[in-house]
BALOBA-1460 file (C-alpha; in Angstrom, 3 decimals):
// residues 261
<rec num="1" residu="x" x="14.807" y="-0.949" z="-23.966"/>
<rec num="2" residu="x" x="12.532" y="0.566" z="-25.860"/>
<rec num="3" residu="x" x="11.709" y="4.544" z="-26.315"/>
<rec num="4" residu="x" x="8.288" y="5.317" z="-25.606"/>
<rec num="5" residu="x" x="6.839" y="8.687" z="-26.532"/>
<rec num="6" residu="x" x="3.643" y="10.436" z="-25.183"/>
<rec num="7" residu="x" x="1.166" y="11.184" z="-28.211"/>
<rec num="8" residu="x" x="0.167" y="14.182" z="-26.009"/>
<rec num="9" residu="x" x="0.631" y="16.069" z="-22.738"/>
<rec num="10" residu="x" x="-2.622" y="17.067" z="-20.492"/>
<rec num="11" residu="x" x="-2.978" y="20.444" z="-19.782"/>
<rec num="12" residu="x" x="-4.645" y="19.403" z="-16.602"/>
<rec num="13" residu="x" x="-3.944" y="16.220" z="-15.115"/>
<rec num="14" residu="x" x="-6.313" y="13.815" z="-14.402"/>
<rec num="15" residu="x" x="-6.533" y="12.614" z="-10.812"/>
<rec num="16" residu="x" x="-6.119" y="9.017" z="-10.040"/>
<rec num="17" residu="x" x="-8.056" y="8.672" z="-6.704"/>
<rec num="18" residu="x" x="-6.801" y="4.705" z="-5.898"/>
<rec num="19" residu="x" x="-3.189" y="5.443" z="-6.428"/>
<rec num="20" residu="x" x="-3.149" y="9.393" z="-5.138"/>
<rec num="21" residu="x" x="-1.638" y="9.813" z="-8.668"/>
<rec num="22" residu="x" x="-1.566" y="12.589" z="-11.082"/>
<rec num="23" residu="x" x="-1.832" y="11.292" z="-14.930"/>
<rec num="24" residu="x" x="-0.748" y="13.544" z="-17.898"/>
<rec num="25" residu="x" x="-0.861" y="11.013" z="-20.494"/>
<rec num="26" residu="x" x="-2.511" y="8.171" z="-22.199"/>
<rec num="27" residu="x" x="0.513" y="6.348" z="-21.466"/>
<rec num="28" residu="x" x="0.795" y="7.013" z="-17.986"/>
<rec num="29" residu="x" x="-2.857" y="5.804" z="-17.309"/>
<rec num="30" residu="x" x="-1.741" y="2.897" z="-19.066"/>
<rec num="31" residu="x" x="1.287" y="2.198" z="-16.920"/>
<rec num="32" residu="x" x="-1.069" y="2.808" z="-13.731"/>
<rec num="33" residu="x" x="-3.772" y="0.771" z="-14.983"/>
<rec num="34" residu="x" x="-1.326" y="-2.445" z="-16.483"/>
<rec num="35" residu="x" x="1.026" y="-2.615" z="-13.574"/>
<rec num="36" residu="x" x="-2.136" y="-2.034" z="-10.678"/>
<rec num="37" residu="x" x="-4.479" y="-4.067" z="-12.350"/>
<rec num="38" residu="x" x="-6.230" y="-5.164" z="-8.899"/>
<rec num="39" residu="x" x="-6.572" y="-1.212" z="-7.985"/>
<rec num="40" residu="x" x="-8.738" y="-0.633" z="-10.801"/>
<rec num="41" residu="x" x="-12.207" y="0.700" z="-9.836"/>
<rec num="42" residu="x" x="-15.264" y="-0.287" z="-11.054"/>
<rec num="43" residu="x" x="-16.740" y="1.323" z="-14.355"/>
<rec num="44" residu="x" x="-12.945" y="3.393" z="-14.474"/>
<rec num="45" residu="x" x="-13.716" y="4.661" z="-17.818"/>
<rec num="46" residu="x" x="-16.666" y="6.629" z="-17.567"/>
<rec num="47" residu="x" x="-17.932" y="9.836" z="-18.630"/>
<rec num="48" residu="x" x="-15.332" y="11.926" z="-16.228"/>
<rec num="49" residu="x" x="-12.102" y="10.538" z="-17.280"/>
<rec num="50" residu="x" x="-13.529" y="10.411" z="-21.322"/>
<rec num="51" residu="x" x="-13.814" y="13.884" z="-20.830"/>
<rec num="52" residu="x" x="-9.952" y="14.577" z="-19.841"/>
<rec num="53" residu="x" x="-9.287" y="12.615" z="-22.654"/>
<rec num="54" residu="x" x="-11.217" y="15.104" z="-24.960"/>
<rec num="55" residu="x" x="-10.968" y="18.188" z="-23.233"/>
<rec num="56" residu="x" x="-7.230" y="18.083" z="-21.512"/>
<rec num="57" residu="x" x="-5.476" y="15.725" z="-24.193"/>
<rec num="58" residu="x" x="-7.344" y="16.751" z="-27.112"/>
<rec num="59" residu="x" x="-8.001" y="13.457" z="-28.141"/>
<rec num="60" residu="x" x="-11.667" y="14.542" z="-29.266"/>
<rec num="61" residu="x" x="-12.360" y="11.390" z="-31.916"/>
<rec num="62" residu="x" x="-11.101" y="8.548" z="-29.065"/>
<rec num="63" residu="x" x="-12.829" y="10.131" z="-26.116"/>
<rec num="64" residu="x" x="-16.179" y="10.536" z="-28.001"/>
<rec num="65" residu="x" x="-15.999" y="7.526" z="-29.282"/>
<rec num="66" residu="x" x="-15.421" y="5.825" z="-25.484"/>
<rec num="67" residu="x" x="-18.738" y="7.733" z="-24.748"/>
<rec num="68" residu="x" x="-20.137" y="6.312" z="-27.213"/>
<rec num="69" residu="x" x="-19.423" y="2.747" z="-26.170"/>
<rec num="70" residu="x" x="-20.474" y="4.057" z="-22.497"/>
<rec num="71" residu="x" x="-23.476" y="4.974" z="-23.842"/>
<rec num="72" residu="x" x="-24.695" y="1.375" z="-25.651"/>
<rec num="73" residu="x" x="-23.536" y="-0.180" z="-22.662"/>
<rec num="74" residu="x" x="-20.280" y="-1.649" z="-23.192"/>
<rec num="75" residu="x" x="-18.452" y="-4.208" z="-21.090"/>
<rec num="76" residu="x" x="-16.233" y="-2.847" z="-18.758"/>
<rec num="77" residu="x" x="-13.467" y="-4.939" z="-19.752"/>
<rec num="78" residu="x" x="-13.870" y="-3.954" z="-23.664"/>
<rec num="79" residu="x" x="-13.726" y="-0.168" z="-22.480"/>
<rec num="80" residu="x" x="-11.198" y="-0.683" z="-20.297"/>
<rec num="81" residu="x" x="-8.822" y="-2.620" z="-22.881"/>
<rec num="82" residu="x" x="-9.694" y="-0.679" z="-25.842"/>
<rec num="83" residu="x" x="-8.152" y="2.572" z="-23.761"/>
<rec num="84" residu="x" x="-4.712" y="0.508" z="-22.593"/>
<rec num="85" residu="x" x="-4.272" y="-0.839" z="-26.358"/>
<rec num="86" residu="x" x="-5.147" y="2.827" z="-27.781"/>
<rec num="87" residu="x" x="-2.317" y="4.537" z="-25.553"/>
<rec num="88" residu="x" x="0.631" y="2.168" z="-27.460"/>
<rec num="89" residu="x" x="2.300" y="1.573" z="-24.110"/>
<rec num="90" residu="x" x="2.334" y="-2.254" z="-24.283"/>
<rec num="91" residu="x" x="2.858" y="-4.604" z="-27.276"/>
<rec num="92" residu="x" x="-0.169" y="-6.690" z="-28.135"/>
<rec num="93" residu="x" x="0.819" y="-9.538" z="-26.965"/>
<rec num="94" residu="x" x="1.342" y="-7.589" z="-23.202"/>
<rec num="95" residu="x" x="-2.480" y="-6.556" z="-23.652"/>
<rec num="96" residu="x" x="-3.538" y="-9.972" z="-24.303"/>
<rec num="97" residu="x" x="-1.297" y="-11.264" z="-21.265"/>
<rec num="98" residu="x" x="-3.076" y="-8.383" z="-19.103"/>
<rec num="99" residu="x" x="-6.460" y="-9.498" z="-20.536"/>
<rec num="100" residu="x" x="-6.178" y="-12.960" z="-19.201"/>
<rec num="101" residu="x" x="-4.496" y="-11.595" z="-15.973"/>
<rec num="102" residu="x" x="-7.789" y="-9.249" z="-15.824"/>
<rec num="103" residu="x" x="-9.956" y="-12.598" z="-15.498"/>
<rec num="104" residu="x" x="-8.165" y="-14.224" z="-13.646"/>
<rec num="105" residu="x" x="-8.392" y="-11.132" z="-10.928"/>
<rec num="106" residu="x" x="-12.881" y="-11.668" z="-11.462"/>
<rec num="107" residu="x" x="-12.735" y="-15.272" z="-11.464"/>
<rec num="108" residu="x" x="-11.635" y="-14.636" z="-7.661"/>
<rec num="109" residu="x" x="-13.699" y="-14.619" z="-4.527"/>
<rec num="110" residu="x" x="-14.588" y="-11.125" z="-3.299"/>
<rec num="111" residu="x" x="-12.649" y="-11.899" z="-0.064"/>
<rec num="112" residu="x" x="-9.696" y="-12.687" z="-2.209"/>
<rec num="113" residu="x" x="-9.985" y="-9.716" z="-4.793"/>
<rec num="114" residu="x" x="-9.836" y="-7.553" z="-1.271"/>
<rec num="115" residu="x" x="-6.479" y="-9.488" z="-0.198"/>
<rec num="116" residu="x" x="-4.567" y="-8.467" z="-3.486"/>
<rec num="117" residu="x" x="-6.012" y="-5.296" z="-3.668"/>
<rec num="118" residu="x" x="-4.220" y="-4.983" z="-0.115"/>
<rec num="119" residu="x" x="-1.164" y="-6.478" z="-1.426"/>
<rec num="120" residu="x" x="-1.128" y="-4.136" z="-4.187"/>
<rec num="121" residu="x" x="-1.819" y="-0.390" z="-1.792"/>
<rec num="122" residu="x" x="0.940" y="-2.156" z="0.741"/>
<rec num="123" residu="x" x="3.482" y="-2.667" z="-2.103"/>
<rec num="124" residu="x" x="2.406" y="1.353" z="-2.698"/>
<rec num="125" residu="x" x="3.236" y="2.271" z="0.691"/>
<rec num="126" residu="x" x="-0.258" y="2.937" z="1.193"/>
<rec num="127" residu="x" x="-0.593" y="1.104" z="4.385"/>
<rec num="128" residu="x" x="-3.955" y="2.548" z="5.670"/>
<rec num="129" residu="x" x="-5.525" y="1.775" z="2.471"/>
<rec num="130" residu="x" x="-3.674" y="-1.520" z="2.598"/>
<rec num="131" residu="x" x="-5.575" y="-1.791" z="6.135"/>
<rec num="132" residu="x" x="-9.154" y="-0.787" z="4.889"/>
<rec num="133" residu="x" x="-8.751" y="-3.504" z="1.943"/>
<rec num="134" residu="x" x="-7.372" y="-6.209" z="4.346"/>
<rec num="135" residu="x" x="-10.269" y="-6.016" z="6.643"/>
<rec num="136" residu="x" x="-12.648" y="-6.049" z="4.275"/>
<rec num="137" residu="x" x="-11.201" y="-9.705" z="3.094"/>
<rec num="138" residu="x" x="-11.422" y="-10.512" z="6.671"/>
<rec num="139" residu="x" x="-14.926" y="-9.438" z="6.963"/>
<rec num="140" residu="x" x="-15.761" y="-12.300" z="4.139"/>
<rec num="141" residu="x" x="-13.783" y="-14.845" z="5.190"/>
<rec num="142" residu="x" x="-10.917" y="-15.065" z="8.123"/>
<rec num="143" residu="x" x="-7.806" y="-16.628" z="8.072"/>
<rec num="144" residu="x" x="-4.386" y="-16.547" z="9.558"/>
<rec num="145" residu="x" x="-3.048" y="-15.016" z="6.573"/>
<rec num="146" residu="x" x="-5.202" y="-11.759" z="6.666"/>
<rec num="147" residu="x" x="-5.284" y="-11.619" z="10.445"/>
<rec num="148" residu="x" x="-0.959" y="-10.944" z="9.996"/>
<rec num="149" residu="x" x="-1.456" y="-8.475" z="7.296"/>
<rec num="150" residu="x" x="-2.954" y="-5.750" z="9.527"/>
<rec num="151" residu="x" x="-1.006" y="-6.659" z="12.058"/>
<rec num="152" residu="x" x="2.102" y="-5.560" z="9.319"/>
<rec num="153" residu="x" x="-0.234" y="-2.556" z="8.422"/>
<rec num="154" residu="x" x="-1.177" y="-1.119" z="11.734"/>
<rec num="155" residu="x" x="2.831" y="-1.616" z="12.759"/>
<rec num="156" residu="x" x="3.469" y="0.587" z="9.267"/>
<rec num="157" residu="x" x="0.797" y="3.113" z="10.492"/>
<rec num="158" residu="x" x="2.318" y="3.326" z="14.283"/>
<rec num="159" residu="x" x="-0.867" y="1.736" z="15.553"/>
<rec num="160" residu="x" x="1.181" y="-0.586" z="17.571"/>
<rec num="161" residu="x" x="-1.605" y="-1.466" z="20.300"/>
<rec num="162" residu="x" x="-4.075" y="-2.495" z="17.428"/>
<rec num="163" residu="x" x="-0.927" y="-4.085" z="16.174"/>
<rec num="164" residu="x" x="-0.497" y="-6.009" z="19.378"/>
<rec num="165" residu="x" x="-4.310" y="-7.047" z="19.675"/>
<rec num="166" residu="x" x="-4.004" y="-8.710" z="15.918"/>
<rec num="167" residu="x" x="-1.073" y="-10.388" z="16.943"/>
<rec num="168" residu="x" x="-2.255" y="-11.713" z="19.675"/>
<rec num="169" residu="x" x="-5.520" y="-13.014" z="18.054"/>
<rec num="170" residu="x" x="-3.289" y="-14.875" z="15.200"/>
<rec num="171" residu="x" x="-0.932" y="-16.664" z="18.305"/>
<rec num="172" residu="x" x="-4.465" y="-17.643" z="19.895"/>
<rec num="173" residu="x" x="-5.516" y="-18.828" z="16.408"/>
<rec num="174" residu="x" x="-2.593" y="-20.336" z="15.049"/>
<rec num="175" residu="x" x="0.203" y="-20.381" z="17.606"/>
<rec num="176" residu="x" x="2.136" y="-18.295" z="15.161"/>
<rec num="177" residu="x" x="5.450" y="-18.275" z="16.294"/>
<rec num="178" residu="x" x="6.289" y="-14.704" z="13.865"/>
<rec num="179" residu="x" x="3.233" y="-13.086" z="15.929"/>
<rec num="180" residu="x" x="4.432" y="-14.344" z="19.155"/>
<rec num="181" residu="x" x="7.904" y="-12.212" z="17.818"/>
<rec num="182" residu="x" x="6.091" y="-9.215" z="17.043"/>
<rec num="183" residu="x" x="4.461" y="-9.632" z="20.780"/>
<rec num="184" residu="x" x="7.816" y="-9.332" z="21.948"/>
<rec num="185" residu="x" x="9.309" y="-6.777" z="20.325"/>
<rec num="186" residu="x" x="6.028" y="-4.531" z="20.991"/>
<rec num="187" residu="x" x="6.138" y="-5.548" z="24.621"/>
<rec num="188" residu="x" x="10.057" y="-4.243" z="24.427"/>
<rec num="189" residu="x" x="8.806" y="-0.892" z="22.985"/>
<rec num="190" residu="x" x="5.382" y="0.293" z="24.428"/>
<rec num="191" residu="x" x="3.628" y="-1.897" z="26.553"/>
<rec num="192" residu="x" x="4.097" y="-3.564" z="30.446"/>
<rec num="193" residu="x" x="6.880" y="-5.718" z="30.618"/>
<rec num="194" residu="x" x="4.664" y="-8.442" z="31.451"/>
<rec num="195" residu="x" x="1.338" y="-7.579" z="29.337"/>
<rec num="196" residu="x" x="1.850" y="-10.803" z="27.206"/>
<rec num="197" residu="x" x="3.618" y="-13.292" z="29.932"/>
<rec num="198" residu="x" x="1.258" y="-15.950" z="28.979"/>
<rec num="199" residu="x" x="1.961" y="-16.426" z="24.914"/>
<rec num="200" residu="x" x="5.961" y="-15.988" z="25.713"/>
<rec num="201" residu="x" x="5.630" y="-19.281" z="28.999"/>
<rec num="202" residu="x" x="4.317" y="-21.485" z="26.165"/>
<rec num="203" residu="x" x="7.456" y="-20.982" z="24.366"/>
<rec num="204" residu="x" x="10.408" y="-23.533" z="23.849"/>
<rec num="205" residu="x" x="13.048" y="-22.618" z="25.795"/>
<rec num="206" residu="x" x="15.569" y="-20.165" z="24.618"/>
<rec num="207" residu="x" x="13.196" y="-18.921" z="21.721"/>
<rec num="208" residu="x" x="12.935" y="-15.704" z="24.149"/>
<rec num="209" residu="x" x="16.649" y="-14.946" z="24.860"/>
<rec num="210" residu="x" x="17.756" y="-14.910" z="21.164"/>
<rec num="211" residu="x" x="15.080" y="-12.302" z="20.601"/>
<rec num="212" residu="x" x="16.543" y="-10.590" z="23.665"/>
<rec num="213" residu="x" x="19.760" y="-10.255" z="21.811"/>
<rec num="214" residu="x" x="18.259" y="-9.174" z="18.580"/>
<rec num="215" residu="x" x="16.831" y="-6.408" z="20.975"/>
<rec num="216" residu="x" x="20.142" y="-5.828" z="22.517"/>
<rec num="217" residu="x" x="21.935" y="-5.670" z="19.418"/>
<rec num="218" residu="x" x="19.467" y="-3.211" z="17.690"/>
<rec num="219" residu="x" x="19.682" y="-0.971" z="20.826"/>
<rec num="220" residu="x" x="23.415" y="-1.023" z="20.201"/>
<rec num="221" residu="x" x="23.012" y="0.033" z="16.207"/>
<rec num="222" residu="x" x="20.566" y="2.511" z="16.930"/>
<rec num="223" residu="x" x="23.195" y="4.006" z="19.387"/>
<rec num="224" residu="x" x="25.737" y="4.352" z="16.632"/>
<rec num="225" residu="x" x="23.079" y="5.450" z="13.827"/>
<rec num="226" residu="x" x="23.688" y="8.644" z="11.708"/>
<rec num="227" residu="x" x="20.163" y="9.344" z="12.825"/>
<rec num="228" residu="x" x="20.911" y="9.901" z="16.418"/>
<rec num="229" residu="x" x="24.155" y="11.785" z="15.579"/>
<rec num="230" residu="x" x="22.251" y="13.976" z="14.212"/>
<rec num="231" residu="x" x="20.078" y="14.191" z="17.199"/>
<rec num="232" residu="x" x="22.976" y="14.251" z="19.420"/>
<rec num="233" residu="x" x="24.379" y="17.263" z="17.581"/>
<rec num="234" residu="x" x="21.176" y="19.046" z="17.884"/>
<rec num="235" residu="x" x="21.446" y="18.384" z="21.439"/>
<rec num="236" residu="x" x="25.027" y="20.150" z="21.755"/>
<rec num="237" residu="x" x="24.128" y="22.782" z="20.542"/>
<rec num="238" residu="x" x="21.614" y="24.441" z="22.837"/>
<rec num="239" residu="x" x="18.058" y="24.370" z="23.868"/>
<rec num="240" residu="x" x="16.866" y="26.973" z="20.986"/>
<rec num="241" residu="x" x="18.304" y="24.675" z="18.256"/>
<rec num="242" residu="x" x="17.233" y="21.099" z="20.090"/>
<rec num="243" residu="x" x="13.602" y="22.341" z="19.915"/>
<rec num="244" residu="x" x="13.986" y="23.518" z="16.736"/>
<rec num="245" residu="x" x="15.151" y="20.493" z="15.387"/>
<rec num="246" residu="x" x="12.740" y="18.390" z="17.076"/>
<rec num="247" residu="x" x="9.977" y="20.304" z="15.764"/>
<rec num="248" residu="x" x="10.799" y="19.796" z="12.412"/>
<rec num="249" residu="x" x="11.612" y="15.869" z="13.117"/>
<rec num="250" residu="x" x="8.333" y="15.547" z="14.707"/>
<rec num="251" residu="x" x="6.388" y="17.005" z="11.411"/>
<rec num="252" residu="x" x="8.556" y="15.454" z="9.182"/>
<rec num="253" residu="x" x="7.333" y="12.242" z="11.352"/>
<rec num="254" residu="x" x="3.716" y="13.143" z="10.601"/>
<rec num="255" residu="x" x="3.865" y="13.635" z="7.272"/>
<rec num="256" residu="x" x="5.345" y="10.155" z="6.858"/>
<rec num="257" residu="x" x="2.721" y="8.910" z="8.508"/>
<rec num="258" residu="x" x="0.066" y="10.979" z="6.644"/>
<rec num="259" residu="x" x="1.662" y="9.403" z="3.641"/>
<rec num="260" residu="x" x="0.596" y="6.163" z="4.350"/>
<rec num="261" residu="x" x="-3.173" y="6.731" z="4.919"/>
């Protein structure tokens, strides 16, 4: 493995809006940018970020001259390249191999760009952002597919009846067995025992009663979980500390939530 040191440290970092990610290096922008290729905004290098580069890295001579490319109107991908290759993160032979990955991403339809922009905020944990890119695919052109990725981002952002409603549309689409699953498991947790009767009848037989006894046998784990020891101790210990407690596990909840806006 090879050592990699930074050429220089920002005094400020420069915000990377798209990944909620705070950059004090050439080198870190160039990890961002190489491994998130299908995150990168439009027209990235511009004036605001050459400016870091002179001002907060003191890299006067590189970020003027990126203005000056700006300025005579250079390609996007030439500005974009000639900052990964100038940070000395990647061998040349990685740039090229991001390169071709780079048109590969804008030889794609705009409905697909959308889906592996999704793919890439999900794999971030950013599942609201994951959501906002997903639809947008879906908006161009629908397919099963899409239609089951927000269903898995609304479950990761607790938005379990819009959850259940895109679910439900990819069973009525596709008889999805997986969303007819998730149906169940939803129906177990927050909704009317019978709410989704109809999708479950159409079932073979048995297909219900071994996801019964996955239920079952998660009930019984969650029973014996550190997590609801902890709970439980809480619990013993008096009505002052229980509140306490959950207090501080409901926030805690909320921030994880937060998180994955």
């Amino acid at each position: 493995m090879a050592l990699i040191l930074c050429k220089a440290e920002a005094k400020t970092p420069y915000y990377y809006e798209r990944l909620d990610l705070h950059i004090y290096s050439l080198e870190e922008l160039a990890y961002a940018l190489g491994h998130y290729l299908y995150l990168v905004p439009e027209h990235f290098v511009g004036k605001e970020l050459c400016h870091w580069i002179i001002d907060s890295l003191g890299e006067q001579t590189f970020g003027e001259k990126l203005l000056s490319l700006i300025e005579m109107g250079e390609k996007e991908e030439r500005l974009l390249f000639r900052l990964i290759r100038e940070s000395g993160y990647y061998t040349e032979k990685e740039v090229d191999e991001l390169s071709m990955e780079w048109r590969r991403i804008h030889a794609l339809s705009e409905a697909e760009r959308r889906e592996k922009m999704g793919d890439s905020l999900f794999s971030l944990g950013k599942y609201g952002k994951a959501l906002d890119a997903y639809q947008d695919a879906l908006h161009f052109e629908e397919n099963g597919r899409r239609i089951r990725k927000i269903g898995e981002s609304y479950i990761h952002t607790k938005e379990f009846q819009r959850a259940a409603e895109s679910y439900r549309k990819l069973y009525e689409r596709n008889h999805d067995k997986m969303a007819a699953r998730r149906l169940y498991f939803l129906s177990k947790m927050c909704f009317p025992k019978d709410k989704f009767k109809d999708v479950f009848s159409e079932l073979d037989e048995g297909v219900t009663d071994s996801w019964e006894k996955e239920w079952e046998d998660s009930l019984k784990a969650a029973r014996v979980s550190s997590e609801r020891k902890e709970i439980d101790g809480a619990y013993r210990e008096g009505k002052e500390v229980f509140l306490s407690f959950a207090r501080k596990k409901i926030e805690s909840w909320k921030e994880e939530i937060r998180g994955r806006a």
